[in-house]
TORMI-764259 format. One record per residue (C-alpha): residue number from 1; residue in one letter; x, y, z. Coordinates in Angstrom, 1 decimal. Example, Ala and Ser with C-alpha at 12.3 -4.5 7.8 and 13.67 -1.06 7.14 Angstrom:
<rs>
{r 1, a, {12.3, -4.5, 7.8}}
{r 2, s, {13.7, -1.1, 7.1}}
</rs>
This chain:
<rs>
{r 1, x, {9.6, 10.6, -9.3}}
{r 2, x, {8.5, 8.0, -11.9}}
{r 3, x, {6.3, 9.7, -14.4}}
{r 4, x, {4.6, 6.3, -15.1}}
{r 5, x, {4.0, 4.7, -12.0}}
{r 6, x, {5.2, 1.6, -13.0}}
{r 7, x, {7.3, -0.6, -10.8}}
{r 8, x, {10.8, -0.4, -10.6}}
{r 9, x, {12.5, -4.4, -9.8}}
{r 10, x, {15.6, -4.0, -8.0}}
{r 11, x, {18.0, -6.6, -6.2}}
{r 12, x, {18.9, -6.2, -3.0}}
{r 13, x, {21.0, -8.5, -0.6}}
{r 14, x, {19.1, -11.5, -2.1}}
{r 15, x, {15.8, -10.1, -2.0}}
{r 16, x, {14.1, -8.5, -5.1}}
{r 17, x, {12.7, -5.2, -4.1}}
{r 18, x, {9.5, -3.5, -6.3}}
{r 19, x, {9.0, 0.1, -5.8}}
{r 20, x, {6.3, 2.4, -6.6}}
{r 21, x, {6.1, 5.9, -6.2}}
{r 22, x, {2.6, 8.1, -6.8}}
{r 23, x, {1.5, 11.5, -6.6}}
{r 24, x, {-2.2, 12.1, -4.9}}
{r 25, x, {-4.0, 15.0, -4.5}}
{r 26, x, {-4.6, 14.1, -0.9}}
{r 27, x, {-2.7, 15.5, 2.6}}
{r 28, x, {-0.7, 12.8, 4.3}}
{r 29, x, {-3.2, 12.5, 7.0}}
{r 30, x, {-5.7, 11.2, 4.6}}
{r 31, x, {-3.8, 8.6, 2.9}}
{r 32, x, {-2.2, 7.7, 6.2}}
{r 33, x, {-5.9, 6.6, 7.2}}
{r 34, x, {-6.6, 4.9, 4.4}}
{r 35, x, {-3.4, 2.7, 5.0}}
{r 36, x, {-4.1, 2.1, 8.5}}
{r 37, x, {-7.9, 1.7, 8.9}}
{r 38, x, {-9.6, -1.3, 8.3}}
{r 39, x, {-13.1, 0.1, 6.4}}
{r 40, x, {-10.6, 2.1, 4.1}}
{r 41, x, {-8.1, -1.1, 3.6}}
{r 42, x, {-11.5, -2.8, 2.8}}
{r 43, x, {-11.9, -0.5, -0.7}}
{r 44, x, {-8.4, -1.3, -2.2}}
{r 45, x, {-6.2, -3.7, -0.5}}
{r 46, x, {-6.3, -7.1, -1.1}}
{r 47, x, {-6.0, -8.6, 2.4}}
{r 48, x, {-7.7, -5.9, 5.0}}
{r 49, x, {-5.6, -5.9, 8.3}}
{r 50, x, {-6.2, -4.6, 11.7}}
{r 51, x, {-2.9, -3.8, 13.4}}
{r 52, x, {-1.3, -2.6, 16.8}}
{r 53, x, {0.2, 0.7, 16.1}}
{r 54, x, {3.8, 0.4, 17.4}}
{r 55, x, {7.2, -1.4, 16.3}}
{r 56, x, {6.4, -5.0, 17.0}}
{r 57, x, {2.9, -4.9, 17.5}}
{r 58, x, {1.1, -7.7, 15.7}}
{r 59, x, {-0.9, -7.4, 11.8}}
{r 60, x, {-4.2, -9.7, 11.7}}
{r 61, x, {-5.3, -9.9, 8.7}}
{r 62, x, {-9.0, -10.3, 8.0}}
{r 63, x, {-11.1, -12.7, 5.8}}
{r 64, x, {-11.5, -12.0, 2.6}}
{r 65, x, {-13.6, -12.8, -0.5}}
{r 66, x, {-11.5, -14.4, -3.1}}
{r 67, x, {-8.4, -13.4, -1.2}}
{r 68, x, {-5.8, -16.2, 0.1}}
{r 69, x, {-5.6, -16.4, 4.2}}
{r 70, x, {-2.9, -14.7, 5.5}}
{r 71, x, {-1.0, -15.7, 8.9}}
{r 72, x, {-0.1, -12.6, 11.3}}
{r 73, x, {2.2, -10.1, 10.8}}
{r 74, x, {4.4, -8.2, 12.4}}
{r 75, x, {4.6, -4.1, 12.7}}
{r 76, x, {8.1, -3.1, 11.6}}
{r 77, x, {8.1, 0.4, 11.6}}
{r 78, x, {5.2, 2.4, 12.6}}
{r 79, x, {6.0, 6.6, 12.2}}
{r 80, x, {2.3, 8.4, 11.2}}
{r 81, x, {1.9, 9.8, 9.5}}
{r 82, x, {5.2, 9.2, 7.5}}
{r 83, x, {6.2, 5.6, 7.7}}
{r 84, x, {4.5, 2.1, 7.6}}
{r 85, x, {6.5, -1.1, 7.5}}
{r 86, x, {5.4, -4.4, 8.0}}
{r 87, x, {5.4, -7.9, 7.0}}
{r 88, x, {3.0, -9.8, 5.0}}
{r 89, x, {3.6, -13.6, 5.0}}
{r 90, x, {7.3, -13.8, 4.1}}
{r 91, x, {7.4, -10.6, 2.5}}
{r 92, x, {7.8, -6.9, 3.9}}
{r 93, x, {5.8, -3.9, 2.9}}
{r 94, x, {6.9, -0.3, 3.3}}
{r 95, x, {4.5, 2.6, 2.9}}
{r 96, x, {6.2, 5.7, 2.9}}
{r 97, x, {4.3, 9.0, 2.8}}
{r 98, x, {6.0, 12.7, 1.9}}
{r 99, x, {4.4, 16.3, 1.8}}
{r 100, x, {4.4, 17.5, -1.8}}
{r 101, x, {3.2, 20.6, -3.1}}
{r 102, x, {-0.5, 19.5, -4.4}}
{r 103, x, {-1.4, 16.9, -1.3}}
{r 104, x, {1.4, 14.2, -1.1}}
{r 105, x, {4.1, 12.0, -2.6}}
{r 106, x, {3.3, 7.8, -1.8}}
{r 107, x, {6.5, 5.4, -2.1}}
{r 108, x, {5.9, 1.5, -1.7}}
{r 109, x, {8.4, -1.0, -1.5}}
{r 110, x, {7.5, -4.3, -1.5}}
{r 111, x, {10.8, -6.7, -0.4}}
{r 112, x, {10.3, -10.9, -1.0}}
{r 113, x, {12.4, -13.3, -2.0}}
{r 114, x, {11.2, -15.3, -5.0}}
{r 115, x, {11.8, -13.2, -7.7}}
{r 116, x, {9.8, -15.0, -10.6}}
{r 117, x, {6.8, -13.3, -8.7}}
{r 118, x, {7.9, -9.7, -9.0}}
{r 119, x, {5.4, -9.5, -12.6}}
{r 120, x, {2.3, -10.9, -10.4}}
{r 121, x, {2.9, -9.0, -7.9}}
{r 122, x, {3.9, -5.6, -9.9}}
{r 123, x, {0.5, -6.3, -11.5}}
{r 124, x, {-1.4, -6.7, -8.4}}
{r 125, x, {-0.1, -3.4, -6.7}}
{r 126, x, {-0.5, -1.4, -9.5}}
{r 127, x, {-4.3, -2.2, -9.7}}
{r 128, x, {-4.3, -1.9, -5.7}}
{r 129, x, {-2.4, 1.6, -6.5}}
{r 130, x, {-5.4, 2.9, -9.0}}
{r 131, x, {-8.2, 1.6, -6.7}}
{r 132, x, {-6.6, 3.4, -4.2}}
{r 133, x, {-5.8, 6.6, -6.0}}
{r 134, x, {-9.7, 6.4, -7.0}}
{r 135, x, {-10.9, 5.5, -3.8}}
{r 136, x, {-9.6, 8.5, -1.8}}
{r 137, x, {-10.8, 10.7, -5.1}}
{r 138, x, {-14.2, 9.1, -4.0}}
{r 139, x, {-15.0, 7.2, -7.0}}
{r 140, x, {-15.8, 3.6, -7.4}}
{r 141, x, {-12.5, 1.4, -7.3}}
{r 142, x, {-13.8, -1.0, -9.2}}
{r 143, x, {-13.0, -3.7, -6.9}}
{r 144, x, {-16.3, -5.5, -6.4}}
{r 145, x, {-16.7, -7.6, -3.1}}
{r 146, x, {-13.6, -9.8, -3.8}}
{r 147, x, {-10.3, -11.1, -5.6}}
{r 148, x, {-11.3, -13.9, -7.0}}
{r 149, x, {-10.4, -14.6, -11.1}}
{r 150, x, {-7.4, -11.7, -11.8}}
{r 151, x, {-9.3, -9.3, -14.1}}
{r 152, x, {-8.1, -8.8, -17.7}}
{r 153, x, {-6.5, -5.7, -16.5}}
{r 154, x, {-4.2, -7.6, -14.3}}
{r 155, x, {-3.5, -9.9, -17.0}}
{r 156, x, {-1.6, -7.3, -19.6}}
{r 157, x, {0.2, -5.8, -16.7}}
{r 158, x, {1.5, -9.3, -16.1}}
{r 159, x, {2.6, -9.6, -19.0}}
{r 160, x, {3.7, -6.5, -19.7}}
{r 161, x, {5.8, -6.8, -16.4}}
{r 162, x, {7.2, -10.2, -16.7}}
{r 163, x, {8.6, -8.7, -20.6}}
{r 164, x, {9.7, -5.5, -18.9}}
{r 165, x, {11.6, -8.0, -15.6}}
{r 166, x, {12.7, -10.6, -18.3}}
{r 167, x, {10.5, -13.2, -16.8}}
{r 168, x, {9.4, -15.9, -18.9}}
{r 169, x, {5.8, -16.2, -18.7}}
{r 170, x, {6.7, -20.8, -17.9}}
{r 171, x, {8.6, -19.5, -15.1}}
{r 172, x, {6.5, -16.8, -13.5}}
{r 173, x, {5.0, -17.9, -10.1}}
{r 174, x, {1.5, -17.8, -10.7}}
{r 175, x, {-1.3, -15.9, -8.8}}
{r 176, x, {-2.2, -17.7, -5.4}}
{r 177, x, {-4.7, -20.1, -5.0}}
{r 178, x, {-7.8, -18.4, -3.5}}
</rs>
């Protein structure tokens, strides 16, 4: 397990792969819900989904504040409360959830294909991470009622990724429009 919580970047049959992997002081089932359940997606994710639980089934995700419209997704693998997979625009998401001895062990792996974007995107999941980590500890996340301008926060994990990916800032895809 990755003492920091930072991203890893791996390569993977032409896809670049980010991983994270947290410890929360919360059983499975209650992180499960709060990666499944649109009021709880609402506190910490950045584009809130309802979905139909089984392989296949379709992701809609919802409107959102500051947040770029999404077109459906697909349920890839759907295994509760264990295993989560499914895509998000072009990219895939994989939520995997493990007992451990204090509550349980999150993994995400995020799979895409443009690989300037892994900084962005390390950025953005690591603040998604904390607001989630905070809201199941039932604390303020922090999030306010949308995404709009990234917060300064974001901006120093960019850049603290895109040194740590050897991504030059000029070539980094940017943050979406909103």
């Amino acid at each position: 397990m990755s003492d920091s919580g930072e991203a890893i970047l791996r390569d993977a049959e032409g896809r670049a792969i980010l991983r994270f992997e947290r410890a929360l002081a919360h059983p499975r089932e209650r992180v499960w819900r709060a990666l499944t359940e649109r009021e709880e997606l609402s506190g910490w994710h950045p584009t809130p989904f309802e979905l139909e639980p089984a392989p296949g089934g379709a992701v809609r995700y919802l409107p959102a504040k500051g947040a770029p419209a999404m077109s459906e997704g697909e349920v890839i693998e759907y295994d509760p409360p264990g295993v989560l997979a499914y895509s998000w625009g072009e990219d895939h998401l994989r939520w995997e959830l493990s007992e451990h001895r204090d509550g349980c062990v999150l993994v995400l792996t995020h799979s895409f294909d443009d690989r300037l974007k892994a900084a962005r995107d390390a950025a953005g999941w690591d603040i998604c991470l904390q607001w989630l980590a905070r809201m199941l500890d039932e604390a303020p996340t922090g999030r306010g009622e949308d995404f709009g301008e990234p917060p300064q926060e974001w901006r120093e994990l960019n850049r603290r990724y895109e040194r740590r990916f050897g991504i030059q800032a000029a070539e980094a895809t940017p943050p979406p429009a909103r």
